[in-house]
N, C-alpha and C positions, 0 to 999 in steps of 0.2 A: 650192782656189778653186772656187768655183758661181757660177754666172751663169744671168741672167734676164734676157730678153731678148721683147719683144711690143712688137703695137700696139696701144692705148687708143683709145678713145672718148669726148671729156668737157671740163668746163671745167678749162682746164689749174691754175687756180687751185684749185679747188675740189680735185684730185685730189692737187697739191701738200702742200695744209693737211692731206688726209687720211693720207698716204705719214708726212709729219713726227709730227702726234699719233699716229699706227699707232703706228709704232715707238719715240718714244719712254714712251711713253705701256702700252707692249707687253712691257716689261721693267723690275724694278726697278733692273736697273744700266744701261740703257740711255741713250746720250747723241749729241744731236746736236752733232758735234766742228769740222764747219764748213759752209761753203755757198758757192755764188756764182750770179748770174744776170744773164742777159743778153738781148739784143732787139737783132735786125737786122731793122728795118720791121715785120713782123706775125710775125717767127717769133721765138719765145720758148727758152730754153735755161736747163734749174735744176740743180745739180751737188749733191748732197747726201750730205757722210758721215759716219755716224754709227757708234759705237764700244758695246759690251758684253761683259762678261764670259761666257764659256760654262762653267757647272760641270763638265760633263761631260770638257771639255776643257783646265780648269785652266787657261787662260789667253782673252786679249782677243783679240776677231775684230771687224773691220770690215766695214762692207757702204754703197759707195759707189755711189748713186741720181742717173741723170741722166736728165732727160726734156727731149723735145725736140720741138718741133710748131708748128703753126701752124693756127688755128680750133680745129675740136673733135678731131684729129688729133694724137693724141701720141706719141710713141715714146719706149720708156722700157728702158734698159738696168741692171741693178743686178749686182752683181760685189763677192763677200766677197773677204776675204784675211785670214789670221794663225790661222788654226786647227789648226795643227801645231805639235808639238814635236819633230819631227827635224830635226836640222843636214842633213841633203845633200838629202831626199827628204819628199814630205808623206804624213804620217801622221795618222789620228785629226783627221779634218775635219767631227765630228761638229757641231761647234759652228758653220763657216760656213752649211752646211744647214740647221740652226737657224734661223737669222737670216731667212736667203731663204727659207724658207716662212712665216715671221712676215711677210714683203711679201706674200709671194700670197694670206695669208688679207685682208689690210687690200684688194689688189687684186681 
């Protein structure tokens, strides 16, 4: 697992649309697998996770994107999983790494 984790500056919308084309837009197997959002009075909440294949790693890693804010104030956590192929312990997490530096170049 890798996680990413800051605060932003920006229109929460605008940073949204880029986060989504980034990624999938960033990979030919790349796919955004669901979503959900939300709004309590002015503060806004977008859960995003999207799924790819990692060659390196021979199997699919996900990398789920929530951002959360209010005005130009956003906070954005994103957090891979599934880039192991050992049964008790993770190994060869080449491929969540992947993934979450494919956000920090789009951030």
């Amino acid at each position: 697992m890798a996680k990413l984790e800051k605060t932003i500056t920006g229109d929460f919308g605008e940073i949204l649309r880029r986060i989504e084309d980034g990624i999938v837009n960033g990979s030919v197997s790349a796919s955004l697998e669901d979503r959900s959002d939300f709004c309590v009075g002015d503060i806004r909440c977008s859960v995003r996770v999207f799924e790819r294949y990692s060659y390196m790693g021979g199997n699919r890693v996900s990398l789920t994107v929530t951002l959360f804010g209010t005005g130009d104030t956003i906070h954005l956590s994103a957090i891979t999983s599934g880039g192991s192929q050992a049964m008790f312990f993770k190994i060869n997490t080449f491929g969540e790494e992947a993934f979450l530096n494919k956000l920090r170049e789009i951030l």
